[in-house]
N, C-alpha and C positions, 0 to 999 in steps of 0.2 A: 708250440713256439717257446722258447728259451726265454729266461726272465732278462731283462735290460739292465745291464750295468753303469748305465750314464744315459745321459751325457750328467756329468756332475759337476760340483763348482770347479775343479782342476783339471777335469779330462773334457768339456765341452770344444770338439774340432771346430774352430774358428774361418781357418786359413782349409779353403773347400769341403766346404762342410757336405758338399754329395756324397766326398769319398768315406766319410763315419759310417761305422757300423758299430753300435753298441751293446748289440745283444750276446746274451753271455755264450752260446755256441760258439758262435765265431773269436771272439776274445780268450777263452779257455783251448781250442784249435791252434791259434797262431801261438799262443805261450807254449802248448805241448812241442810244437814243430820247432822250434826255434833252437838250436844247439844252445843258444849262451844270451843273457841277459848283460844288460846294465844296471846298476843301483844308482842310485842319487842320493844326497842329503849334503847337508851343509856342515862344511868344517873350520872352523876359525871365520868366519863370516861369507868362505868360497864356499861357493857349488861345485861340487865333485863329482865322478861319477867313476864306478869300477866294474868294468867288465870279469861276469862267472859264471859259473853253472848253477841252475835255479831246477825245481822239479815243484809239478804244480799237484797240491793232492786238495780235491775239492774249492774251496774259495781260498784253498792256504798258500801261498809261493813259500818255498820251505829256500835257505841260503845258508851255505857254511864257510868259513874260516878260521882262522886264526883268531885264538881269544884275542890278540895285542888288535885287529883291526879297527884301525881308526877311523873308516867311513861305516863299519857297523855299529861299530861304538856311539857315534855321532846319532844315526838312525833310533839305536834305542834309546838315547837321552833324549832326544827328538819325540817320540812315539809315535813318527809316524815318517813316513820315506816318499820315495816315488820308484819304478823300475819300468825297465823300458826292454822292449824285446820285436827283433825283427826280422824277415825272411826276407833274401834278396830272390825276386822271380824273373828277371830280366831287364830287356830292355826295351824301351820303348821309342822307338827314331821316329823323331819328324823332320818336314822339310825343312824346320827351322831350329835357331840354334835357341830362341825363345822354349820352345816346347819339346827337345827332346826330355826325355826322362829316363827313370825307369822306374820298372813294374817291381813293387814289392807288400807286404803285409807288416803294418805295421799294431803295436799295442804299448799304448801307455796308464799305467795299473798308481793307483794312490790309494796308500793304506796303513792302518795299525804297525806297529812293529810288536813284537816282544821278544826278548830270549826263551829259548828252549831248555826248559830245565828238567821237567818228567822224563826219567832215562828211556821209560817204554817209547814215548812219542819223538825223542830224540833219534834212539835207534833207529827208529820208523822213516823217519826225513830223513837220518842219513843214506839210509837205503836206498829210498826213493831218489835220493840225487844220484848215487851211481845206477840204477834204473833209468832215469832220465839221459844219463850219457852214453848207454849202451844196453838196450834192452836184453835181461838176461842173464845180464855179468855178475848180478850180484849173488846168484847160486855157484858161483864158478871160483869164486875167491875166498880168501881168510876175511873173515869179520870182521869187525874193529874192535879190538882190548881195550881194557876200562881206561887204561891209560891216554891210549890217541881218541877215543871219547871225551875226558878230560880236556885234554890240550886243543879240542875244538870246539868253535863258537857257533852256532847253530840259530839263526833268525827265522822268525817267522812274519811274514808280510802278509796282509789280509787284504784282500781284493773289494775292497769298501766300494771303489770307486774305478769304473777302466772306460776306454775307449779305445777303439780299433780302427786304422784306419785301411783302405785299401786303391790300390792304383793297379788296375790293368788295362789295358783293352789297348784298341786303337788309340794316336794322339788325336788334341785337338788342330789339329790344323784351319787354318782361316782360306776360306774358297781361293784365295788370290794366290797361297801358298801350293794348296794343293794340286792346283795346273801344273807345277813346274815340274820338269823330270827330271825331279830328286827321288831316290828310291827311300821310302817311309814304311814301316812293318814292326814286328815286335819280333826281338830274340827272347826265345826261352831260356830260364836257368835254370838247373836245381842243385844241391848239393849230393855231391857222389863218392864213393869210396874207394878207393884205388889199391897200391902195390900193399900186403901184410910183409911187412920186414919183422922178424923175431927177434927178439933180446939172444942174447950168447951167451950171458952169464950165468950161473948158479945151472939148475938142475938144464935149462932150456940149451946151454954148451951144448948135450948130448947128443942136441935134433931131431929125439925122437919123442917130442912133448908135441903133441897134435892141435890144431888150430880149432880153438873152442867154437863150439854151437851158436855162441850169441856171434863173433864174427865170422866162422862161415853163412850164417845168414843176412846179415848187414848187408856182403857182397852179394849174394842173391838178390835179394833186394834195392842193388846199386840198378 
């Protein structure tokens, strides 16, 4: 059994606490699956939040941008953030307008911040972020030169504290509801990948530059 990451002072699910799940399998799962995060922290006395791409390597959420980012800026003055990350799985219809919903997997992570400064560990998250968005890719491209390493700001978020929440199945419908013949079910969703449209420019004009390994198999995998 996987060690429990909460319920902690920030991440305890209040609001239907059935649907928490805070063991770290399931919390580590939804952060891997999840294309794109939210950050939070406080800027000028607002809560903010910006959606990115995050890549999870052990208890670390590794985040990068722009040195000027002012809500990561914020987080490291801060020392510590919150992030937020979610899969839409469908939907869930009931006979009412009370309890339709939908099915999804949710995870909200509080923790440490720091900058990334050891260039070894830094390459390494960057990495792993373009891993994260594309398994693969990162054997397929030019590196990043010391320069565009430079010019980016690389955070590290520690997983001190998470909670995961989840919603599938059947709704709740109340007996008086479910007599009525209204049609109540769940639609599945997942994320899928569609039409490769190619760049024209520079060498790929020629069209005879071949459509890499890491996305012909994404589509297999669609």
């Amino acid at each position: 059994m996987s060690e429990a990451l909460g319920p902690g002072p920030h991440t305890r699910v209040r609001r239907l606490p059935e649907k928490a799940v805070y063991d770290e399998a399931t919390v580590f799962a939804i952060l891997d699956e999840a294309p794109m995060c939210q950050v939070a922290a406080t800027i000028d006395g607002l809560a903010m939040t910006l959606p990115t791409l995050h890549a999870r390597v052990g208890r670390t959420i590794y985040l990068h941008g722009s040195r000027s980012n002012a809500l990561f800026r914020a987080g490291l003055a801060q020392g510590v953030a919150s992030l937020s990350a979610t899969t839409f799985d469908g939907l869930r219809l009931a006979r009412s307008a009370f309890e339709t919903s939908i099915a999804y997997r949710s995870v909200v992570v509080v923790g440490a911040t720091r900058e990334v400064t050891d260039p070894t560990e830094k390459r390494q998250a960057l990495h792993a972020v373009v891993e994260a968005a594309l398994r693969g890719r990162g054997a397929e491209v030019r590196a990043m030169n010391d320069r565009e390493e430079n010019l980016t700001l690389v955070v590290a978020l520690a997983i001190d504290e998470a909670a995961a929440k989840v919603s599938a199945g059947p709704t709740g419908d109340d007996p008086e509801d479910a007599a009525r013949a209204i049609w109540a079910g769940t639609v599945r969703a997942r994320l899928i990948y569609d039409e490769v449209i190619p760049s024209t420019d520079g060498a790929m004009a020629r069209g005879d530059v071949p459509v890499p390994a890491s996305v012909r198999r994404l589509l297999e995998e669609a």
